[in-house]
C-alpha positions as CSV (number, residue, x, y, z in Angstrom):
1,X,-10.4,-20.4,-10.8
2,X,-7.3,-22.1,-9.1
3,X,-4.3,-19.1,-8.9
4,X,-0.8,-20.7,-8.7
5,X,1.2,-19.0,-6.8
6,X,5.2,-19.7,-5.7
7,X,7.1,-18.3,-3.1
8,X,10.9,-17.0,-3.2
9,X,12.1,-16.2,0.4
10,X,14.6,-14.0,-1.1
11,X,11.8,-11.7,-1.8
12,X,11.1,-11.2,2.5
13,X,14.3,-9.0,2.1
14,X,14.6,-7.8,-1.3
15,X,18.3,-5.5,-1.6
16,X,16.6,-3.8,-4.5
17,X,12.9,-2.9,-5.8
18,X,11.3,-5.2,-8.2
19,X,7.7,-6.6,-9.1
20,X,6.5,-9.9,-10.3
21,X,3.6,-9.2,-12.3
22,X,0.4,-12.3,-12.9
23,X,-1.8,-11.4,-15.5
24,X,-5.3,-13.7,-15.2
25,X,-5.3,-13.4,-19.5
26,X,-5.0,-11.3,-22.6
27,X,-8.0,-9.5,-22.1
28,X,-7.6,-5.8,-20.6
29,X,-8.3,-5.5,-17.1
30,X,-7.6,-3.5,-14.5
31,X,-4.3,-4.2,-12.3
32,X,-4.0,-4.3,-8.8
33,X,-0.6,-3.8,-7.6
34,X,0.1,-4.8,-3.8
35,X,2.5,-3.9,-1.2
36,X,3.3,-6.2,1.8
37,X,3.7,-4.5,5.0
38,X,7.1,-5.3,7.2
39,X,8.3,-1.7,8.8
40,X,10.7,-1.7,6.1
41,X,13.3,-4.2,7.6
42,X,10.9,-7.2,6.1
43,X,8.2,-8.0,3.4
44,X,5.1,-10.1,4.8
45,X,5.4,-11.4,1.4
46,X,3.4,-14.8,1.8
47,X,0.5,-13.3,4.8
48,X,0.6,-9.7,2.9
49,X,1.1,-10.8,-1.1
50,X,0.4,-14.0,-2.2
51,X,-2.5,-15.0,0.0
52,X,-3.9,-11.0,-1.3
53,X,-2.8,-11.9,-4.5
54,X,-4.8,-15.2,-4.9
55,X,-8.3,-13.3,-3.9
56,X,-7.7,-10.3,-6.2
57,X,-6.8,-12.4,-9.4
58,X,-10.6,-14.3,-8.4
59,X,-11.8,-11.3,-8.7
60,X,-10.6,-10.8,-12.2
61,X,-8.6,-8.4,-11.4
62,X,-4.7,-8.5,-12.7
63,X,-2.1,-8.5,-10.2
64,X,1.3,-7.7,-9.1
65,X,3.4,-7.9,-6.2
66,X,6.0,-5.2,-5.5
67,X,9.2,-6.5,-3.5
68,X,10.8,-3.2,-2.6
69,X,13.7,-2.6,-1.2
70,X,14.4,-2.5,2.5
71,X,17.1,-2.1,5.1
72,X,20.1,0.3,3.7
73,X,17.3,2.3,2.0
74,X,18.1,5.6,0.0
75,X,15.1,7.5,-0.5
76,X,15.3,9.2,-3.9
77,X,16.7,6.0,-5.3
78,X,13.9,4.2,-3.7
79,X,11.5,6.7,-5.7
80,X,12.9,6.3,-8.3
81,X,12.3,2.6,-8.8
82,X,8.9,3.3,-8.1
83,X,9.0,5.8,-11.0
84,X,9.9,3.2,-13.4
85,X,7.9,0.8,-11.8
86,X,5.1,2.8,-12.3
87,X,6.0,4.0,-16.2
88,X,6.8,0.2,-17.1
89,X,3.2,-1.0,-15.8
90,X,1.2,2.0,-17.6
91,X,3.5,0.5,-21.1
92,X,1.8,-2.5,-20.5
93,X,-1.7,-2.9,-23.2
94,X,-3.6,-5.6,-20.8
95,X,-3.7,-3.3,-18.2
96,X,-6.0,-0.3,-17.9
97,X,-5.7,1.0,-14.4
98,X,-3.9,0.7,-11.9
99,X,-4.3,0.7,-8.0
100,X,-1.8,0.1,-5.8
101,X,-3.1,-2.1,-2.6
102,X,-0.9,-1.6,0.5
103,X,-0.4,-3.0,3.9
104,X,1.0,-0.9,7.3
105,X,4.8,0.3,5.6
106,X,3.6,-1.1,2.5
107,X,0.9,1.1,2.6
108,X,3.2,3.8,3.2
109,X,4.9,2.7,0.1
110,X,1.5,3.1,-1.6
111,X,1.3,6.4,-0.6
112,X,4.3,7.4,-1.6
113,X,3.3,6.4,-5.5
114,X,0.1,8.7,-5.1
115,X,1.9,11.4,-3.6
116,X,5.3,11.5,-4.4
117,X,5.0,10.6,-8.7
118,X,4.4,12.9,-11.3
119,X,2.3,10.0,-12.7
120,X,-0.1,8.5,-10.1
121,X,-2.0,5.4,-9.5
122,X,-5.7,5.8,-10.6
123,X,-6.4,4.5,-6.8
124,X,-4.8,3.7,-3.2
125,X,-6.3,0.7,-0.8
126,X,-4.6,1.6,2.6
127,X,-4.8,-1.2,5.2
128,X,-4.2,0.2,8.8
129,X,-1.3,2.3,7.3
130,X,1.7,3.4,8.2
131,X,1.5,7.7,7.2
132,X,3.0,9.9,9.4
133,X,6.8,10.2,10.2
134,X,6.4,12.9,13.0
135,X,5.2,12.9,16.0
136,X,3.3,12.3,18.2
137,X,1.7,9.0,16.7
138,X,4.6,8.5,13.9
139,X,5.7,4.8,13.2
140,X,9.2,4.8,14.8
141,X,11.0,1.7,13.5
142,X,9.6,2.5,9.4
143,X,10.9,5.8,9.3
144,X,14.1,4.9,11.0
145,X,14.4,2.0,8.9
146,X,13.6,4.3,5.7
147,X,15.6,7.3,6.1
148,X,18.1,6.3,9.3
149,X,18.0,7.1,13.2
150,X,20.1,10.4,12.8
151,X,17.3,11.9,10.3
152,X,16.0,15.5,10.5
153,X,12.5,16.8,11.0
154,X,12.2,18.4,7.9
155,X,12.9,14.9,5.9
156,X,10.5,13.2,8.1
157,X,8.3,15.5,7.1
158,X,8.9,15.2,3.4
159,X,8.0,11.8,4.2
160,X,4.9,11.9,5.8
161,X,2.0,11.3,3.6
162,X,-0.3,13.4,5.2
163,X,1.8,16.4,4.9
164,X,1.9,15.8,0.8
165,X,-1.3,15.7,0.1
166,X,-2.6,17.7,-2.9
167,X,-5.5,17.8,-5.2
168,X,-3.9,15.3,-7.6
169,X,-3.7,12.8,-5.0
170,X,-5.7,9.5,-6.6
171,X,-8.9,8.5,-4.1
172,X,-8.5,6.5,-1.8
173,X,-9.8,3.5,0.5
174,X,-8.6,3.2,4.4
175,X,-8.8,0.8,6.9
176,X,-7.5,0.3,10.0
177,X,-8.4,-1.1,13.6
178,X,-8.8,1.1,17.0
179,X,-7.7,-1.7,18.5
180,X,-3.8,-1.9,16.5
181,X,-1.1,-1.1,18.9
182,X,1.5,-1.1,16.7
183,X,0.5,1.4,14.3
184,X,-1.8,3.8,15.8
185,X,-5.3,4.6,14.5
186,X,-4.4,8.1,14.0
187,X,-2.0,7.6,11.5
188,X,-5.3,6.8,8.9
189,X,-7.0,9.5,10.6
190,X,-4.8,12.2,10.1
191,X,-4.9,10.8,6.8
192,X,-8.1,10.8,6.0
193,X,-8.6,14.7,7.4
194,X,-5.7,16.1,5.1
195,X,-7.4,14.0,2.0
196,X,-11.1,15.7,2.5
197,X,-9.1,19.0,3.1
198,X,-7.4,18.8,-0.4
199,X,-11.2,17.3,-1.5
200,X,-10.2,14.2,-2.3
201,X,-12.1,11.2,-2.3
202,X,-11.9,8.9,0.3
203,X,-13.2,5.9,1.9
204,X,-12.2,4.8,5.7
205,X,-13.1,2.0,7.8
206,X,-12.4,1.8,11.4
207,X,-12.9,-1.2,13.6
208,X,-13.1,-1.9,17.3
209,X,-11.1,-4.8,17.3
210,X,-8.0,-6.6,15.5
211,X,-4.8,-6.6,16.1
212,X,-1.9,-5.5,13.6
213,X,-1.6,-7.0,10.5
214,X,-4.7,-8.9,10.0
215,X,-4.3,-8.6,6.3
216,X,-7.0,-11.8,5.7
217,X,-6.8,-14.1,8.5
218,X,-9.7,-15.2,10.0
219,X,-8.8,-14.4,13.9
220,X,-11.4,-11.3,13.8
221,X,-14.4,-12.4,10.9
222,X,-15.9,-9.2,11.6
223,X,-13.0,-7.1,10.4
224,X,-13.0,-9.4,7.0
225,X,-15.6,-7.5,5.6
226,X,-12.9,-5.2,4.6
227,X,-12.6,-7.6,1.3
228,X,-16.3,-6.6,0.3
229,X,-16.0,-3.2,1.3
230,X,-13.3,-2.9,-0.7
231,X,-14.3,-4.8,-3.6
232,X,-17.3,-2.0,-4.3
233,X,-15.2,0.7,-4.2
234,X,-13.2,-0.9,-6.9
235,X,-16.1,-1.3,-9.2
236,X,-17.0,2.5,-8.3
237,X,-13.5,3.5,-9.8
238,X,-13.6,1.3,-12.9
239,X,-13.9,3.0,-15.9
């Protein structure tokens, strides 16, 4: 199956939070709905949506992209959209789940719909995420970018995914490389040790090598086996 896909480069810098939803068909299917990575001053919208896009719909799976907003962000607003993002996609009958699939700050956007949302995702897929906003291994630039240099500790920590973890927080899948420079290993870690603490489900991947923001390419093959990996837990959560 050939997936069309277009590209608006209006959408690397959305001003405000929208979603462009592809359904494969009529028939009711579960929805994947992705978030490109960019540390919140960009979206990787091509590397980090379409090309994701494109293997997910092969897959059968419906999909969406969500171009947030970034630069001059304000935070409850910013839920907010992802509130009615959230409540328009459950309205819609060909969908019946819904995982959100998110890349380094998109991932942080991901988690930000399982934890923040009084109605939650049925599933994250983290790729070498961004989570923490404190030290010492927090992301500098995405939470300066997402709440402002001048921002206090205690909103970074409202911020921080692994400091809102509960029990209703949806499974999730995690990868990330050992190798990544940019966003440190720890960050899924740290993750990963709050979600068993809470017993929720989770999944985690680590590899030795790969750079930041892989996504798909082909520069490490062994790290693609994330796509497979991935692609079982999905059937796992289908109901």
């Amino acid at each position: 199956m050939k997936i069309k896909t277009t590209f608006d480069s209006l959408l690397e810098k959305p001003k405000k939070t929208t979603y462009r939803l592809q359904l494969i068909d009529e028939a009711v299917r579960p929805l994947i709905l992705i978030c490109p990575g960019g540390g919140y001053t960009h979206l990787a919208y091509e590397k980090e949506g379409l090309a994701i896009q494109a293997w997910l719909q092969q897959k059968g799976y419906h999909t969406g992209i969500l171009a947030y907003q970034v630069q001059n962000i304000q935070p409850t607003t910013f839920l907010n959209d992802l509130k009615n993002v959230m409540m328009a996609l459950r309205q819609q009958p060909q969908i019946s789940q819904i995982f959100v699939l998110g890349f380094s700050a998109g991932a942080h956007v991901a988690g930000l719909f399982g934890t923040k949302l009084d109605h939650q995702p049925d599933g994250l897929l983290l790729a070498y995420p961004v989570v923490s906003f404190v030290e010492p291994f927090s992301h500098q630039g995405s939470w300066q970018n997402f709440l402002g240099e001048d921002a206090h500790f205690a909103d970074r920590t409202n911020y921080s995914l692994e400091r809102n973890i509960t029990k209703t927080t949806p499974p999730c899948f995690i990868w990330h490389t050992i190798a990544d420079q940019a966003v440190p290993v720890e960050n899924s870690l740290c993750l990963v040790q709050a979600l068993k603490a809470q017993q929720v489900p989770v999944e985690c991947h680590l590899f030795p090598e790969g750079r930041h923001g892989l996504g798909i390419l082909p520069e490490e093959p062994h790290v693609l086996q994330w796509q497979g990996l991935a692609e079982n837990w999905l059937k796992k959560q289908r109901k």
